[in-house]
C-alpha atoms as an extended CHARMM CRD file, in Angstrom:
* protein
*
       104  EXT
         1         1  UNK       CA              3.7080000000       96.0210000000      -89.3060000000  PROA      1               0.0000000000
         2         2  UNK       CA              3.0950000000       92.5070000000      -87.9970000000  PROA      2               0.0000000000
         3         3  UNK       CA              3.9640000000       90.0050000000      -90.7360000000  PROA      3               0.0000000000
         4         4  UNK       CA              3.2370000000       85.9490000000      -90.0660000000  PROA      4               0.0000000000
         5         5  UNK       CA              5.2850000000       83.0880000000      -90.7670000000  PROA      5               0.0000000000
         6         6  UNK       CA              4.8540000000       79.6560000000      -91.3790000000  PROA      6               0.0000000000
         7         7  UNK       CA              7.0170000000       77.1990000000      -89.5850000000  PROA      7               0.0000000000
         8         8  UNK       CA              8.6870000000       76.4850000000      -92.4310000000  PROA      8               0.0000000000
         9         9  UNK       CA              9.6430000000       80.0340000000      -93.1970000000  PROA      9               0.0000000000
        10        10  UNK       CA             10.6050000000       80.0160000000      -89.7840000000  PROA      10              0.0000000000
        11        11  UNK       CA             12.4340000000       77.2710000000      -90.4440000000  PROA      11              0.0000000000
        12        12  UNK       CA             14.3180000000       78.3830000000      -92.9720000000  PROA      12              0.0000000000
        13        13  UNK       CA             14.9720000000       82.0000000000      -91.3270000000  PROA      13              0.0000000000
        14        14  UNK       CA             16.5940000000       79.9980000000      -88.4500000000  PROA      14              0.0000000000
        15        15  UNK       CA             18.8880000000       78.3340000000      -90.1980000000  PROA      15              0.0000000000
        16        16  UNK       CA             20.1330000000       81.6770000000      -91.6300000000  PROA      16              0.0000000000
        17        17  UNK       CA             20.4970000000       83.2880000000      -88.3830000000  PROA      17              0.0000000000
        18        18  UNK       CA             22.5950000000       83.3160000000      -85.0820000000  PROA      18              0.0000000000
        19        19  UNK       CA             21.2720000000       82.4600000000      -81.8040000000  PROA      19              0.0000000000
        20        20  UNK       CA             19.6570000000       85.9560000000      -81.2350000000  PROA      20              0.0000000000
        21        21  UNK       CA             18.0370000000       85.3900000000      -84.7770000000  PROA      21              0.0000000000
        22        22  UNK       CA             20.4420000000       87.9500000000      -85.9850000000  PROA      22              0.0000000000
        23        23  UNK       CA             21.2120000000       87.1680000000      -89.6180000000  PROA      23              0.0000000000
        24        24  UNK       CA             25.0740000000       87.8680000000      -90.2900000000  PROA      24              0.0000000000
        25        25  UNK       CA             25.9590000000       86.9160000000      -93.3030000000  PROA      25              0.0000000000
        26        26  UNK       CA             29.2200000000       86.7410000000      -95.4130000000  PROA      26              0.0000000000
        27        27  UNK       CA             28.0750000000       87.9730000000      -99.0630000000  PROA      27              0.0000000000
        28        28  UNK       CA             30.7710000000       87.1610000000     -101.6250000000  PROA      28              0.0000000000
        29        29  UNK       CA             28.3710000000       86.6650000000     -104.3100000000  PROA      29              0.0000000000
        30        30  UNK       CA             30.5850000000       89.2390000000     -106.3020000000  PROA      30              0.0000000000
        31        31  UNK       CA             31.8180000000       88.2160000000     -109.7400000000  PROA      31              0.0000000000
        32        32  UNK       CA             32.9490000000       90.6630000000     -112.3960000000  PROA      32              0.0000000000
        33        33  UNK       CA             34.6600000000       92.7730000000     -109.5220000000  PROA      33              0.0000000000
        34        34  UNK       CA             35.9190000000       90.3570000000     -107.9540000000  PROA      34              0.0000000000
        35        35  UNK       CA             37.2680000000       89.0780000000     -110.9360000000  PROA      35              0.0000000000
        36        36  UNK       CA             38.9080000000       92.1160000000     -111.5990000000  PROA      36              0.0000000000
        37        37  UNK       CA             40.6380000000       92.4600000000     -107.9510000000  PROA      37              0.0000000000
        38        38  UNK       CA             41.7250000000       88.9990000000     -108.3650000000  PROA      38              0.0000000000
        39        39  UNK       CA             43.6970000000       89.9250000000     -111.5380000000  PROA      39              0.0000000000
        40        40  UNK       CA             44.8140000000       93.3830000000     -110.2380000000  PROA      40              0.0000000000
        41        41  UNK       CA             46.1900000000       91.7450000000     -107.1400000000  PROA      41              0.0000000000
        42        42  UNK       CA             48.1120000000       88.9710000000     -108.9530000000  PROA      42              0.0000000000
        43        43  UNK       CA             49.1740000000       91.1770000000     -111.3670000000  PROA      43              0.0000000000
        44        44  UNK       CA             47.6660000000       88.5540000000     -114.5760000000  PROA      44              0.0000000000
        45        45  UNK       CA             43.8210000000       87.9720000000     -115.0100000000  PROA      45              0.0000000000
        46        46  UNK       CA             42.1600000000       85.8290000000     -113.4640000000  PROA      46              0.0000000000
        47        47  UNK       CA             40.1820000000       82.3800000000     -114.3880000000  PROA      47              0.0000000000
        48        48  UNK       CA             37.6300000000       80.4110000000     -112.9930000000  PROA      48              0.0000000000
        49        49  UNK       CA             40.1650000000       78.6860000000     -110.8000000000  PROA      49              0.0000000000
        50        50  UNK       CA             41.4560000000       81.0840000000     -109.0750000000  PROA      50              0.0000000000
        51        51  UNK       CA             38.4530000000       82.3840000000     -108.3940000000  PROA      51              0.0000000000
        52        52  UNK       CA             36.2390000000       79.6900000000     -106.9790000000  PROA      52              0.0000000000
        53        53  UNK       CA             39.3260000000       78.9260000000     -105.0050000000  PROA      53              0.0000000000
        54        54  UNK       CA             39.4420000000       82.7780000000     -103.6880000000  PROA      54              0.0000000000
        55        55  UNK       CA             35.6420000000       81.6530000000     -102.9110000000  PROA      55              0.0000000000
        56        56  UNK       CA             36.4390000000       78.3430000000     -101.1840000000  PROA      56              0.0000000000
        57        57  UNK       CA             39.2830000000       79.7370000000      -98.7770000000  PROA      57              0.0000000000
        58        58  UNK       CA             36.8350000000       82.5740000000      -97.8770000000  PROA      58              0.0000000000
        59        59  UNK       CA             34.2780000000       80.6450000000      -97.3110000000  PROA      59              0.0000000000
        60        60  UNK       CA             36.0950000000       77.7590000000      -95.4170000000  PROA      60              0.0000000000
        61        61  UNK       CA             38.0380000000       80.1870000000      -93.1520000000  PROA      61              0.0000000000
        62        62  UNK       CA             35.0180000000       82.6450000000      -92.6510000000  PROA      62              0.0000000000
        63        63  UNK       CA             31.7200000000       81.0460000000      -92.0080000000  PROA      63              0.0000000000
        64        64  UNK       CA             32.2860000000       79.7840000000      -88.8160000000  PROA      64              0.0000000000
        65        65  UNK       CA             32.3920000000       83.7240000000      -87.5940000000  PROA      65              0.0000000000
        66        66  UNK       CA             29.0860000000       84.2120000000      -89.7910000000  PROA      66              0.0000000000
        67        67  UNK       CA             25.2490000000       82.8860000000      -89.7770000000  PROA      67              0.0000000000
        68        68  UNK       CA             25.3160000000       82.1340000000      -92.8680000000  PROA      68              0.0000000000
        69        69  UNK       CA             26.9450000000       82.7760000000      -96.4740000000  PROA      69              0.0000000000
        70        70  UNK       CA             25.4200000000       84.4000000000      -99.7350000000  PROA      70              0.0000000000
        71        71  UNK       CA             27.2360000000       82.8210000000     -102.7510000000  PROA      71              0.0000000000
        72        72  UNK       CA             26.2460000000       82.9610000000     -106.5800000000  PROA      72              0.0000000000
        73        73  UNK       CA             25.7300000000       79.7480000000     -108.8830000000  PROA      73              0.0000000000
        74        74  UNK       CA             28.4650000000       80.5800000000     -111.3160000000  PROA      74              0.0000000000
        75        75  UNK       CA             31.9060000000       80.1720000000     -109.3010000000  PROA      75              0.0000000000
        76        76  UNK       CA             30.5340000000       79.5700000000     -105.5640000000  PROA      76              0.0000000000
        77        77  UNK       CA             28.7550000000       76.2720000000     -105.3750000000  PROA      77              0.0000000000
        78        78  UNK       CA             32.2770000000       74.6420000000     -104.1680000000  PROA      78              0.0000000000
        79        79  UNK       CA             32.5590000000       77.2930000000     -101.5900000000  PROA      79              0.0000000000
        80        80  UNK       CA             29.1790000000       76.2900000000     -100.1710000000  PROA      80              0.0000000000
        81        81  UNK       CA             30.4900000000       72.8090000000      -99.9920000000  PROA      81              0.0000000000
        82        82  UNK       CA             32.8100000000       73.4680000000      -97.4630000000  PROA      82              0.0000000000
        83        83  UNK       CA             31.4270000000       76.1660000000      -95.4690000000  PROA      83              0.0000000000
        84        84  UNK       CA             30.9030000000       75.7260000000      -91.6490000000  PROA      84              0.0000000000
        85        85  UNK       CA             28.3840000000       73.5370000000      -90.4590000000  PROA      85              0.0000000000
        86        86  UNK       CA             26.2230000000       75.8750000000      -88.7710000000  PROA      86              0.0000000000
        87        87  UNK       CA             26.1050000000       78.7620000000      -91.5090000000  PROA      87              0.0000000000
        88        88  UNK       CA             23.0940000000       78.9080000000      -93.3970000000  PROA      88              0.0000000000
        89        89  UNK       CA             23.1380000000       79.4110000000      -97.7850000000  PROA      89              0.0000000000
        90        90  UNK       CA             21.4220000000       82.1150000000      -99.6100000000  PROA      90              0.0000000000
        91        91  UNK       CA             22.1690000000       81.8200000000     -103.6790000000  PROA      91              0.0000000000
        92        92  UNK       CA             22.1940000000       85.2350000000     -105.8580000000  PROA      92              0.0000000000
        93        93  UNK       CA             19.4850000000       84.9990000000     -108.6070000000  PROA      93              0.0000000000
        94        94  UNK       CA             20.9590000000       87.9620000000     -110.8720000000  PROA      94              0.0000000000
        95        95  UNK       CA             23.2680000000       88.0950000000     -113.1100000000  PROA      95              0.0000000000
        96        96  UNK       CA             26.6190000000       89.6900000000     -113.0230000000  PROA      96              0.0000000000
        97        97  UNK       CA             26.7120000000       93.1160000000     -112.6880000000  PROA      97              0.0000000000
        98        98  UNK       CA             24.4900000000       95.5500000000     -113.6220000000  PROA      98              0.0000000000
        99        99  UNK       CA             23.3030000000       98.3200000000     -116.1560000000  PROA      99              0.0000000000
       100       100  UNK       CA             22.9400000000      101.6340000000     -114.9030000000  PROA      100             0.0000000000
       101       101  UNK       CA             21.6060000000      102.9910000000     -118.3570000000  PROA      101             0.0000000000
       102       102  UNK       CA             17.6670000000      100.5540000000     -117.2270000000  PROA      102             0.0000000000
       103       103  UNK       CA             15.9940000000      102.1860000000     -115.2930000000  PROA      103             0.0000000000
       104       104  UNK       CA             15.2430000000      100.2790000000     -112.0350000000  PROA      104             0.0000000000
């Protein structure tokens, strides 16, 4: 299957790729879960503090290894800030979690 591009979706593909137009992201888009690891690691729960900070080292000390870094609105916009110039950001749309009981 053959599919076309526009530039600009080219565009944009490129700046989410590596110079093979490989696309290696770093996804820590994770929430609830995270949240949870946070608080079982520390040993008290965990706020949004801690864990857009957990989000801002990873992404500061990670992205220059990665094309580009998939983040979610709700604690990761100051990680994007201060990712590595060359990675590329992809935003989660979903909410947290999921429900296993819908079907889909």
């Amino acid at each position: 299957m053959t599919v076309t591009l526009t530039a600009g979706q080219y565009k944009h593909l490129q700046q989410l790729s590596d110079d093979n137009n490989i696309i290696s992201a770093l996804a820590i888009d994770q929430r609830g879960s995270l949240k949870k690891m946070l608080a079982a690691a520390a040993n008290k729960p965990a706020d949004e503090t801690t864990i857009v900070d957990f989000k801002k080292a990873v992404s500061e000390e990670l992205t220059k290894y990665a094309s580009s870094i998939l983040l979610d609105p709700e604690y990761g916009l100051p990680a994007a800030k201060v990712r590595a110039p060359q990675a590329g950001l992809l935003l989660s749309y979903e909410k947290t979690g999921y429900d296993a009981t819908e079907p889909g």
